[in-house]
N, C-alpha and C positions, 0 to 999 in steps of 0.2 A: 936456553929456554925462551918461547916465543912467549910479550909481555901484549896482549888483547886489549886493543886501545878500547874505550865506551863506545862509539858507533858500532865498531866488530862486535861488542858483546851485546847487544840491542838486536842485533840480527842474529846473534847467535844461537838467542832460544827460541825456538819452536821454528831449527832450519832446516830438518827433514819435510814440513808440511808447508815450507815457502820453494822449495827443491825445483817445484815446477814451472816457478814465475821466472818468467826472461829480464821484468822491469817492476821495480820496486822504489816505490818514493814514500819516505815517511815523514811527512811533518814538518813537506818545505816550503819554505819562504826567501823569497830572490829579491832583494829591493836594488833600486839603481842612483844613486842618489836622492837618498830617500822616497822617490816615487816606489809605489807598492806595483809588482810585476806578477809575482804567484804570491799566494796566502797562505798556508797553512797546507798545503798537496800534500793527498798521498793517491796514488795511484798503483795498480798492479797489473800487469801483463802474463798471464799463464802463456806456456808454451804451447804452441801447435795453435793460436788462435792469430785471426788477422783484426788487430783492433782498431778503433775509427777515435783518434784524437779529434773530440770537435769543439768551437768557441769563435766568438767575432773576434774583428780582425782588434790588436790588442787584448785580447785576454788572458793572454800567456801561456800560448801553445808554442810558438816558438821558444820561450824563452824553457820550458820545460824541456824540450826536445834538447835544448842546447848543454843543460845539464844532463840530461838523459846523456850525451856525446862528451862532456868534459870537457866543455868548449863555454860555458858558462857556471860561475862557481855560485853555491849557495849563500843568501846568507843566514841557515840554519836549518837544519834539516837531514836527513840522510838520502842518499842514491846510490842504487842498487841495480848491478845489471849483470847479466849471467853470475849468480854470486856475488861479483867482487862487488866491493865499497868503490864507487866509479872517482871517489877523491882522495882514497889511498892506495888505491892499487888499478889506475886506468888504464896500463897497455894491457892487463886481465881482463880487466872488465869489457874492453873492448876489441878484444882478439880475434871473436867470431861477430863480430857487428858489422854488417855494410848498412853504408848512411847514405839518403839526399839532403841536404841542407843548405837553405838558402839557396842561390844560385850559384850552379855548379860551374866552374870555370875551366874554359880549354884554350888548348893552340890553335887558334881559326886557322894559322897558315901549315898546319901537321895534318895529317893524316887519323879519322879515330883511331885505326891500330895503334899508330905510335905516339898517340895522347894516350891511352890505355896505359904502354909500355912503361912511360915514363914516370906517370901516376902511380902505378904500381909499385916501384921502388921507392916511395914515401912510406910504405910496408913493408916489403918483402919482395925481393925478386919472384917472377911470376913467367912460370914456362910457357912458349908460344902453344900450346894447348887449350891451356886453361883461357890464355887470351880469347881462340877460336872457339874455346868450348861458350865461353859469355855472348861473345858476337853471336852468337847460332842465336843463343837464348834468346836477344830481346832484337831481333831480327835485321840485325844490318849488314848480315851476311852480303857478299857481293857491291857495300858499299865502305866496307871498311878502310879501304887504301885510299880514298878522297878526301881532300882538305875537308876538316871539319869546318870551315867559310861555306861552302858548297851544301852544306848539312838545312835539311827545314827545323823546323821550331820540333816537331815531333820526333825528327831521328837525332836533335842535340839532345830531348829526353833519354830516347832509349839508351846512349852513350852514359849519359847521366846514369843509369840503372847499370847497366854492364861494368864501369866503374865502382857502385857499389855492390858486384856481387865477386868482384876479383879474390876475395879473402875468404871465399866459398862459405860465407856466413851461416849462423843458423839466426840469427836475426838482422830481421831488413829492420831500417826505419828511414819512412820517407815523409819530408816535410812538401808538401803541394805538390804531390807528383802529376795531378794531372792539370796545373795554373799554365795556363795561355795555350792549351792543346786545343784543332778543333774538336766534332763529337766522333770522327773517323780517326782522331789521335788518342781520344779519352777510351774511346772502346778497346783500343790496343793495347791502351796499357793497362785498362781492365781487368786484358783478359791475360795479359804475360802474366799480372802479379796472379791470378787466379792458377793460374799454370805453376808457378815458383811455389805456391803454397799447396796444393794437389801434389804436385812430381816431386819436387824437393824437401817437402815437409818444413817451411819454414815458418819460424813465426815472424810476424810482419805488424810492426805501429805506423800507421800511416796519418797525418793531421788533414782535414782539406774541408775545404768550403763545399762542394761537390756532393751534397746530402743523398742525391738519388744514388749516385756514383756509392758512399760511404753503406747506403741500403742492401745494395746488390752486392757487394763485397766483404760486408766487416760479421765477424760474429762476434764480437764485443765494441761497445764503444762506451768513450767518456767525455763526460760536459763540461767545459771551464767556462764561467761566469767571472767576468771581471777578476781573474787569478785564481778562484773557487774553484772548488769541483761540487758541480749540482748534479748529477747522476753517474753512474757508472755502474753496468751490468751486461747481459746481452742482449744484442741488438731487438730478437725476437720478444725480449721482455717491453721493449721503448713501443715493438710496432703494437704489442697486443690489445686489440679493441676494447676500449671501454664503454663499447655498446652504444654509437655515437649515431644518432638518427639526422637526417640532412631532410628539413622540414623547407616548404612553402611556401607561405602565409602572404596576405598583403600587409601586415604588421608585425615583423618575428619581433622587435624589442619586448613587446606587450605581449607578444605569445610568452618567450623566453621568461618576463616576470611571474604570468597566470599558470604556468608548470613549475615554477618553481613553489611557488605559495603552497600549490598543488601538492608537493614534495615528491615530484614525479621525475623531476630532474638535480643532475649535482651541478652543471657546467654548460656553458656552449661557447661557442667560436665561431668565427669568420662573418658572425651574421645569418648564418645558414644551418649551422648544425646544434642537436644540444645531443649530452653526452646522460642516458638516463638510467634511475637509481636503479641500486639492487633490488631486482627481482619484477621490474616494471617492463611489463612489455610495450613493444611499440604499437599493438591494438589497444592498450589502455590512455596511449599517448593521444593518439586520434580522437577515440572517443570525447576525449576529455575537452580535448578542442573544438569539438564540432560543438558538444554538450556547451563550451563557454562563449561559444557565435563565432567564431575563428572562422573562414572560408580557406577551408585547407586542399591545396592542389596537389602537392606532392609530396611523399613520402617516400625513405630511401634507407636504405642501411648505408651508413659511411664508413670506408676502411680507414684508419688512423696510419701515413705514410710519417717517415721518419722527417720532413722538412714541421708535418705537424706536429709531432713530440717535442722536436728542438724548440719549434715557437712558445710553444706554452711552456716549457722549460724556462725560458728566457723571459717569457712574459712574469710566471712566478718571483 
């Protein structure tokens, strides 16, 4: 008779309606000698979505990821990945996982096929098909037989990714996939993972500093604040306007006060923009200004881009 330790039974109810999530963290906390690294996380990853782990540097997105991998232990909390409890049962939990993390390490004087080869039996022997079938994928075709020495910064990535897709994963997770590529490296690996997640159906956690990159790619992301999580939803909910007017003025501090008093506005930013109330249109906005002596030049609807959500996230 199998004896269901407390973690197992915690996830155990209500596990038909968690069925879909790839990545589950309930309630964790990672200190390193006593320095605080994550707080209290919990985090989820539904299947079939590409999510955008986002936080400054220190936040503890690594050190998440690293637990997410079984490579960093809690200290309290649960981790959960395809199912399994990833600290009692990690060759399960991580059977369909291909990972980047940290910096990925090869044989400069090997060839990438037989860095591939050899990487591969830290798993599982892995037939020369599936080798060529990875090489196709993330395009090093016809460069596969050259010392990886001979490799630029963007094709040691893609080796980087072909590595982690050898165990034909249903979940990627990649930590800075696109850190020290140019914009002609970042658009390819773009567009591979866009490819891997269209063709293959995978689900994909990716962390990165790369906000515009994280916009164009993620349909979910989450926020880590100094270990915290301050937001986590979809990406479309982060971009959606909250009606943010991009005004002119020779004085916006004392505009920004005189709309507020007004109670025509909730917010503004950058100096330039204010974000205005329910149900206030941007013709009552003018008016108001011109009406309080403001010499107003320009007015503008402002789109709210995801580098602007994270600020004000951070800023909160």
């Amino acid at each position: 008779m199998k004896v269901t330790g407390p973690s197992e039974l915690s996830f155990a109810e209500g596990a038909s309606s968690r069925s879909n999530r790839l990545i589950e963290l309930r309630g964790v906390t990672k200190r390193f000698r006593g320095r605080l690294a994550v707080d209290d996380l919990t985090l989820e990853v539904p299947a079939g979505e590409i999510y955008g782990l986002l936080g400054h540097n220190g936040a503890g997105k690594s050190t998440a990821i690293g637990m997410m991998l079984g490579q960093v232990w809690p200290t309290r909390g649960e981790v959960r990945v395809c199912g399994h409890d990833v600290m009692l049962r990690r060759t399960l939990a991580l059977r369909q996982v291909g990972a980047i993390f940290e910096s990925p390490a090869f044989y400069d004087y090997l060839s990438g096929w037989r860095n591939l080869e050899i990487l591969s039996h830290y798993t599982a022997p892995t037939s020369r098909q599936r080798l060529q079938e990875v090489i196709d994928w993330v395009g090093l075709t016809g460069r596969e037989r050259s010392a990886v020495r001979t490799y630029s910064h963007g094709m040691r990535a893609r080796l980087a990714l072909a590595q982690a897709l050898l165990p034909e994963p249903t979940l990627l997770i990649l930590d800075e996939p696109g850190d020290g590529l140019d914009p002609e490296g970042i658009h390819e690996m773009r567009e591979t993972i866009l490819r891997l997640h269209r063709e293959l159906g995978l689900t994909i956690l990716l962390s990165s500093h790369l906000l515009n990159e994280v916009e164009q790619l993620c349909t979910q992301i989450g926020v880590i604040r100094k270990g915290r999580k301050v937001f986590e939803g979809p990406t479309a909910h982060a971009l959606q306007s909250r009606n943010w007017l991009r005004i002119t003025v020779p004085d916006f501090a004392a505009a920004d006060r005189f709309l507020r008093q007004e109670g025509l506005i909730d917010e503004s930013r950058d100096g330039r923009c204010v974000a205005m109330s329910e149900g206030i249109s941007s013709e009552a906005i003018i008016r108001r200004l011109v009406e309080g002596g403001f010499r107003v030049s320009e007015v503008a609807r402002d789109e709210q881009t995801l580098e602007d959500f994270y600020l004000s996230v951070m800023r909160q």
